[in-house]
C-alpha positions, 0 to 999 in steps of 0.5 A: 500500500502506498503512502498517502503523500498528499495528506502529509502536506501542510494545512495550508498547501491543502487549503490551497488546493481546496480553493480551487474546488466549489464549497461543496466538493471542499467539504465532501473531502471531509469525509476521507479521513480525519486529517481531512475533516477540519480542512474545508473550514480553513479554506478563504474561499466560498463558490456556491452554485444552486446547480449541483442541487438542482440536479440531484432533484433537491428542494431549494430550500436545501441550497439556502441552508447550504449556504448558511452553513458554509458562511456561519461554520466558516467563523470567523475565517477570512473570507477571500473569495465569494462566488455565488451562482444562481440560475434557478428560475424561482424566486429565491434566493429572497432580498433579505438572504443576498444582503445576509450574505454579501454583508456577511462576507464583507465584514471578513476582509472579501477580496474577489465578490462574484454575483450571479443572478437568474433575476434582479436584485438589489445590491446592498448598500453596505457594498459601496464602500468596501475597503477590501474589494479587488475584483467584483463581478455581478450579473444581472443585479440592480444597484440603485441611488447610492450616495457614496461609493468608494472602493479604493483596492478595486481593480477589476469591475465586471458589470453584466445586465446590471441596472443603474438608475441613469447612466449619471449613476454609473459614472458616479459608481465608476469614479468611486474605484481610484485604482480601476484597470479592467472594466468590462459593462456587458451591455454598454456603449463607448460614447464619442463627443456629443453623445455622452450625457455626463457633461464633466466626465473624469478620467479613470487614470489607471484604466487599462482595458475597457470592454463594452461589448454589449448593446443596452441602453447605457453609455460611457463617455469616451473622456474617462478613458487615459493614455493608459489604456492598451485594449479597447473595445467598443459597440457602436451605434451611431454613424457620427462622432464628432471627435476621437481621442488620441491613445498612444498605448493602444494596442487591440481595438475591437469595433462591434456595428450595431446599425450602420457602418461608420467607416469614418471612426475606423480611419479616425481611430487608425489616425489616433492609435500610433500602436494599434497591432490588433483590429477586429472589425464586425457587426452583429448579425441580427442587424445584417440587413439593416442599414448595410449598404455600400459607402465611400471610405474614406481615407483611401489616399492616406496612410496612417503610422499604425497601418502602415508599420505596426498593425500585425492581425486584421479580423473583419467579422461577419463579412458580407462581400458589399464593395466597401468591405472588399475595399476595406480590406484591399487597403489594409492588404496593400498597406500594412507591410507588418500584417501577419493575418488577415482573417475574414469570417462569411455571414453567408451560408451559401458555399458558391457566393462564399467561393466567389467571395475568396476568389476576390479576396485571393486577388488582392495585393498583400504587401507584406510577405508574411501576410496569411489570409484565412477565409472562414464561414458559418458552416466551419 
């Protein structure tokens, strides 16, 4: 019989090792041995899923004891980690339950707050100004008037189908992380010039990624973004910008049409991303037969310092072949003497419009000899 060598391992490697594993399979090792039993009641880590009771057919009410247990048992461990996943569509767990909870595991030094909800609820108040948050992730929660927020450790803020009163709110929540550097709003839109509808917006000077990839009813202005950011991605609305800034690290711009193609931002952002090394350029396809026509682009004559020498991977998304699009990828071919891929994703399923469609594009002139060009469709 060979010796049990992970057993012999320090409390705290083990913990560790705990960590990675959701509460409920952290206290199922209670029951390999005594060494074990107490092991799951040091570990800084709660991840709570209603799913593995949903599954085995258990009423939910088992899951709410569940997490009683594991917060109260827990006592007064430090709680580093909470991750709470809901998916249940009930009505539980009730309002009063989450504020139990989330207050619960901010009176213990919470680090990394995880909220997945299947309906809104509101967040509690005492939230606003934890000292101790570094990551925050909620989804589908309603964070309503707050008179202060401050989160002066918050580095890492993802907002999904979150509710905020106006888009006023929002600005002042953002202004309360001093130290921000990934924002994610699943559900947003990067606003340009005359669209915000905060008038004195602030920069968020330590903002390094920006990520609003979604289309809901909220908009970030554009001047809260610094020199600092490296990765920016933006859903866009509207077919006019009255001015983009300058950002000097940008590195990956992605661009995601909602409506109608504004090639003019395009060449706007080609002008004032001097770094710029990755572009992702595409539409959503529910919106593909809407307001997609062929336009002029603008620019042609002109080269910017990014296309010219330092863009490497261009990756234009829902490609429906229109004359502007093939032009569009003809500049940047004949162009970019550092581009490496130029990948090009069909919306069209038809295997004979999608061969003439490469046909063309293998026509085009690559300046670079490294270039590689890719050519997928819906069916790959």
């Amino acid at each position: 019989m060979s010796d049990d060598r992970i057993s012999a391992l320090p409390d705290a490697t083990l913990c560790h090792i705990l960590s990675f594993l959701s509460t409920r399979e952290a206290v199922g090792t209670s029951l390999v041995s005594k060494r074990w039993k107490p092991l799951w009641l040091s570990v800084p880590t709660l991840d709570l899923d209603d799913q593995t009771y949903l599954h085995s057919h258990k009423p939910y009410s088992c899951f709410l004891k569940f997490v009683y247990a594991a917060i109260s048992k827990t006592y007064p461990q430090r709680i580093k980690r909470f991750r709470l996943r809901c998916k249940a569509s009930n009505t539980e767990p009730s309002q009063s339950d989450l504020n139990l909870w989330i207050f619960a595991v901010i009176q213990r030094g919470i680090e990394h707050l995880s909220i997945y909800l299947p309906f809104a609820l509101n967040l509690p108040g005492c939230i606003f100004t934890c000292k101790t948050l570094v990551v925050l992730k909620l989804h589908n929660v309603i964070l309503n008037a707050f008179s202060s927020v401050n989160f002066p450790s918050l580095k890492n803020l993802y907002l999904v189908h979150v509710k905020f009163p106006e888009t006023r709110s929002l600005m002042h929540f953002l202004y309360g992380c001093p130290i921000l550097q990934n924002l994610v709003v699943a559900g947003g839109d990067l606003t340009f010039g005359g669209y915000s509808t905060v008038t004195e917006a602030k920069s968020l000077s330590k903002l390094v990624t920006t990520d609003p990839s979604e289309t809901l009813a909220y908009r970030i202005p554009v001047n809260i973004l610094t020199c600092e950011i490296e990765f920016l991605r933006i859903a866009m609305f509207s077919a006019y910008v009255q001015g983009v800034p300058v950002f000097p690290n940008l590195t990956y711009v992605g661009i995601i049409v909602m409506r109608r193609m504004n090639w003019y931002l395009v060449f706007e952002m080609f002008k004032h991303c001097p770094k710029l090394q990755y572009l992702c350029l595409g539409k959503k396809p529910t919106f593909s037969q809407e307001g997609f026509t062929d336009q002029v682009l603008p620019y042609l004559h002109s080269v910017p310092e990014c296309v010219s020498s330092t863009l490497k991977y261009c990756y234009l998304v829902n490609y429906e072949g229109l004359e502007c699009e093939l032009q569009f990828a003809k500049y940047i071919m004949q162009n970019s003497r550092g581009l490496m891929s130029m990948r090009i994703r069909s919306i069209d399923r038809d295997s004979q419009r999608n061969l003439e469609k490469l046909k063309e594009l293998s026509l085009l002139t690559r300046t670079s000899a490294t270039c590689v060009l890719s050519f997928e469709t819906l069916n790959e």
